[in-house]
Backbone as a ProteinNet text record, in pm:
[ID]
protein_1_A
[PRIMARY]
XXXXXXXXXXXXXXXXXXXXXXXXXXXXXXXXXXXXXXXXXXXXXXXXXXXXXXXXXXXXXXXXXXXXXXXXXXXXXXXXXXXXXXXXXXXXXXXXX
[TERTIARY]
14531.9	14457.3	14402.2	14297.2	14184.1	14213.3	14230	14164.1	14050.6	13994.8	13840.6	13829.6	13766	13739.5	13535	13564.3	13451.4	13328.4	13400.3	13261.7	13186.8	13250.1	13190.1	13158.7	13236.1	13202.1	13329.3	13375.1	13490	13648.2	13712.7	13794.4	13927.4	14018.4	14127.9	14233.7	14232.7	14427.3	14362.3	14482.4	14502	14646	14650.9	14811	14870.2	15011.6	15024.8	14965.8	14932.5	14875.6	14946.7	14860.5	14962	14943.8	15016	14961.9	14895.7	14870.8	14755.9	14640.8	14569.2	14437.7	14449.5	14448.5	14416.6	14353.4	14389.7	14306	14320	14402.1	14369.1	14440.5	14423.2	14459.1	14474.7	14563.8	14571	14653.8	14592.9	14599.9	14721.9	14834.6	14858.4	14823.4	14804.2	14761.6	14815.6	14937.7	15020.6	15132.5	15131	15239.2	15115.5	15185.2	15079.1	15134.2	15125.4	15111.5	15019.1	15019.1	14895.1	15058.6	14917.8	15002.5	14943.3	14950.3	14857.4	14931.8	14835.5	14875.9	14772.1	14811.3	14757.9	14771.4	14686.6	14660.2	14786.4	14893.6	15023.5	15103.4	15092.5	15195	15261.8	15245.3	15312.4	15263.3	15378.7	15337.9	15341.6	15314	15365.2	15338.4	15438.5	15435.5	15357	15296.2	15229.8	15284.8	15348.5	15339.5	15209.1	15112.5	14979	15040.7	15104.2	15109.5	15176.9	15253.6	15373.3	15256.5	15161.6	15094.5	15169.8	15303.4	15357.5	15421.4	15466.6	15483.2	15645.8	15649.4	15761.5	15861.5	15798.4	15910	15787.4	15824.8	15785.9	15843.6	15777.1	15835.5	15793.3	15939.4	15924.4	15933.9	15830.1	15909.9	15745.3	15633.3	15559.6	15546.2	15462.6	15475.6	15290.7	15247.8	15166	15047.5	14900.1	14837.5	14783.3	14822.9	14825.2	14659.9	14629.1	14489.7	14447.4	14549.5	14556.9	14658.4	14646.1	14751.8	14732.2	14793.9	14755.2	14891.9	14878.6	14972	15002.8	15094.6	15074.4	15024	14968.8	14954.8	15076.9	15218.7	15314.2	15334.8	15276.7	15340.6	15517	15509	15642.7	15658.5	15557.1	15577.2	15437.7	15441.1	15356.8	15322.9	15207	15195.5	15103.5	15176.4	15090.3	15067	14991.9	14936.5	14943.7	14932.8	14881.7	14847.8	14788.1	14753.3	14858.5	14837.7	14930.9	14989.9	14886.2	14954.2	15097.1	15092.5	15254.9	15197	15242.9	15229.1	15404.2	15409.8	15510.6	15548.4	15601.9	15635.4	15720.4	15707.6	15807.2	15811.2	15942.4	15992.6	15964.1	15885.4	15854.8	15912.2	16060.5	16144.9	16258.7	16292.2	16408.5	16328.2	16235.9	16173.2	16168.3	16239.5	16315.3	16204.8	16194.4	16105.6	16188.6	16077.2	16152.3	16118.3	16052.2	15954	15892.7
16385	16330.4	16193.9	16174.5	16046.9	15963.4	15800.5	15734.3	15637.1	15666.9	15612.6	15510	15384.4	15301.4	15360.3	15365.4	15402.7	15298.4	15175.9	15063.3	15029.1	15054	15057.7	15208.8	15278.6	15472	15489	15357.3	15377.1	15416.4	15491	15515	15381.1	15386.9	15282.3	15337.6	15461.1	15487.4	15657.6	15693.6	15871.1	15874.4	15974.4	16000.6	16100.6	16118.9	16218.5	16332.3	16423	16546.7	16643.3	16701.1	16823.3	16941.6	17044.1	17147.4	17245	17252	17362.8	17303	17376.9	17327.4	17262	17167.4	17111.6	17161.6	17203.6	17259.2	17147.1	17081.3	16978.3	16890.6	16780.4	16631.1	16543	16499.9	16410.7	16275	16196.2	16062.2	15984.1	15918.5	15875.2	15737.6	15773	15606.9	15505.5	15511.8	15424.1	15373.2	15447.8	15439.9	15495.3	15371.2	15421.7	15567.7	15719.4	15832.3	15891.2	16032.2	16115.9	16239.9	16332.1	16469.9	16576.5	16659.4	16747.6	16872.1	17012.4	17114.3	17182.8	17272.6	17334.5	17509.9	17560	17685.7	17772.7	17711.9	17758.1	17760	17696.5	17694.2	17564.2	17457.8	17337.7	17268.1	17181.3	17077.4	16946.8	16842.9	16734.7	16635.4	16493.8	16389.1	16261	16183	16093.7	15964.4	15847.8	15719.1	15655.8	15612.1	15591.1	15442.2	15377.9	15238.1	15210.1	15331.9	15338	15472.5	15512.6	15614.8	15681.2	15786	15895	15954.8	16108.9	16191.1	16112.2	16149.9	16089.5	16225.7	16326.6	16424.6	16582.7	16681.7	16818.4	16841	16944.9	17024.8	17179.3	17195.7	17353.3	17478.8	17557.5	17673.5	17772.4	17699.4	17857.5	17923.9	18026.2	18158.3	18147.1	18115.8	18126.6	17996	18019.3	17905.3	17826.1	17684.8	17594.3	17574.5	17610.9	17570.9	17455.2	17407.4	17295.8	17195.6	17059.5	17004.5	16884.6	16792.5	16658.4	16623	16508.6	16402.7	16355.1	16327.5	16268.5	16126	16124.3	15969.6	15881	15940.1	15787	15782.6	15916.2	15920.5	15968.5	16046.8	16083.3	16182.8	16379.6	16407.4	16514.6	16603.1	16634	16792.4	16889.7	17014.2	17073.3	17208.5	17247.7	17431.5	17469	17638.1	17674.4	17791.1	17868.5	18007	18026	18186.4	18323	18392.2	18440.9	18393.9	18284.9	18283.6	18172.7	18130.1	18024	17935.7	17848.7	17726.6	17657.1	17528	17443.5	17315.6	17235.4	17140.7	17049.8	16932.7	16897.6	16721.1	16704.3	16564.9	16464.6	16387.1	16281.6	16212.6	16201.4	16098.4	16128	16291.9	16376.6	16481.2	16494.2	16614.5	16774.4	16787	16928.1	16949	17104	17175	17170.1	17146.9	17134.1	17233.2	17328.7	17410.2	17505.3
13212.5	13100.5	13139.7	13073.5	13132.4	12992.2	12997.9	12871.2	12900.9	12810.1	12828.7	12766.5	12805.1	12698.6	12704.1	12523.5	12492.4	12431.2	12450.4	12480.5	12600.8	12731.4	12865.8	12914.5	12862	12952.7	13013.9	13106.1	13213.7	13208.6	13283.8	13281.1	13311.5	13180.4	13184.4	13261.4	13228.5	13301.1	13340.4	13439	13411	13435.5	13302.9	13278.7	13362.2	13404	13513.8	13440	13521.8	13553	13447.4	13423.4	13310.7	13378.1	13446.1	13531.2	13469.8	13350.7	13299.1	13264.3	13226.3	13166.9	12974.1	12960.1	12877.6	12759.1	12614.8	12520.5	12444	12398.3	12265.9	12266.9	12235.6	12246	12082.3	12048.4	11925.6	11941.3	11890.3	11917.4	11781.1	11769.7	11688.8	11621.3	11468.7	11403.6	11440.6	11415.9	11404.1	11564	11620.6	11756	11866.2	11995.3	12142	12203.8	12119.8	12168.9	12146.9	12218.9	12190.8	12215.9	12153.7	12207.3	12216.8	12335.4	12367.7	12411	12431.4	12399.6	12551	12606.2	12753.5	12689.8	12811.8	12818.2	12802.6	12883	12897	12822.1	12683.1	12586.3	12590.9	12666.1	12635.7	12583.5	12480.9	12405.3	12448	12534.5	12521.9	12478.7	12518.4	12398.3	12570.4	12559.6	12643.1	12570.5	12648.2	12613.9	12616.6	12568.4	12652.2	12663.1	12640.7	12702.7	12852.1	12868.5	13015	13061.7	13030.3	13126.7	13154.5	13079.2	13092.3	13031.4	13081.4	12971.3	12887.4	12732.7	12710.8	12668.2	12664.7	12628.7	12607.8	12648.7	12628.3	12538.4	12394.1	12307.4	12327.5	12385.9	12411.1	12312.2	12284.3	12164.4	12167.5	12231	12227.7	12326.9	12331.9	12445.2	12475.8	12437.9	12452.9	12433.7	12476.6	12473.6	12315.9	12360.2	12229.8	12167.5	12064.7	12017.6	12005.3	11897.7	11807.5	11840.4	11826.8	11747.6	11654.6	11612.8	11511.7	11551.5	11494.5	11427.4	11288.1	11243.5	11118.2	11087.5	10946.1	10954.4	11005.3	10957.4	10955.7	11120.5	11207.1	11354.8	11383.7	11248.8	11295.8	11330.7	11276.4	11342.4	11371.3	11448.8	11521	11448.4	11465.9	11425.9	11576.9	11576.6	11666.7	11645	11720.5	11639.5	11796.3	11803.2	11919.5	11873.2	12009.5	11994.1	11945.8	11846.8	11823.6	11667.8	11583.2	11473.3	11445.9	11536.1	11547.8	11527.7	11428.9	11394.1	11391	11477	11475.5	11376.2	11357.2	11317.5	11414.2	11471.3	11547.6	11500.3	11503.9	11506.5	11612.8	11610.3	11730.6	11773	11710.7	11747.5	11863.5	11787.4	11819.5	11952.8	11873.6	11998.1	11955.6	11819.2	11766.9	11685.1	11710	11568.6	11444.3	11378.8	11212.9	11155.4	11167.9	11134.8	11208.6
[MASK]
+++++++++++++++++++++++++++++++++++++++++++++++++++++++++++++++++++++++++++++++++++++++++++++++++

């Protein structure tokens, strides 16, 4: 994953490597994470201030469409192919849902 500052064009950081292809990315309001979702079914959590991953949430089988954040940044939603929609705790790492 690349972060861009989008007043110059240029690239600020790249976060380690996620080994699949990349489908969706969400940024939190409130806390320096994002969290993104790959072809492969993984969820993970990115520090963007330490430029790395801070924790995988494991539980689909398949590739992730979607995901968000909540406003307060606590916790995360994610869908995949197949109708699965998650709920996960950002703190703990655990599906709630």
């Amino acid at each position: 994953l690349h972060m861009w500052d989008l007043v110059t064009g240029s690239c600020t950081a790249l976060l380690a490597r996620q080994p699949h292809r990349v489908k969706c990315v969400a940024v939190s309001q409130v806390d320096d994470l994002a969290v993104s979702g790959d072809d492969a079914g993984h969820v993970l959590v990115w520090d963007l201030q330490a430029g790395a991953c801070r924790a995988e949430l494991a539980g689909h089988t398949r590739a992730v469409d979607d995901v968000c954040v909540s406003p307060c940044g606590q916790k995360a939603l994610s869908y995949c192919q197949g109708n699965t929609l998650r709920v996960w705790d950002l703190k703990t790492g655990t599906c709630t849902a």
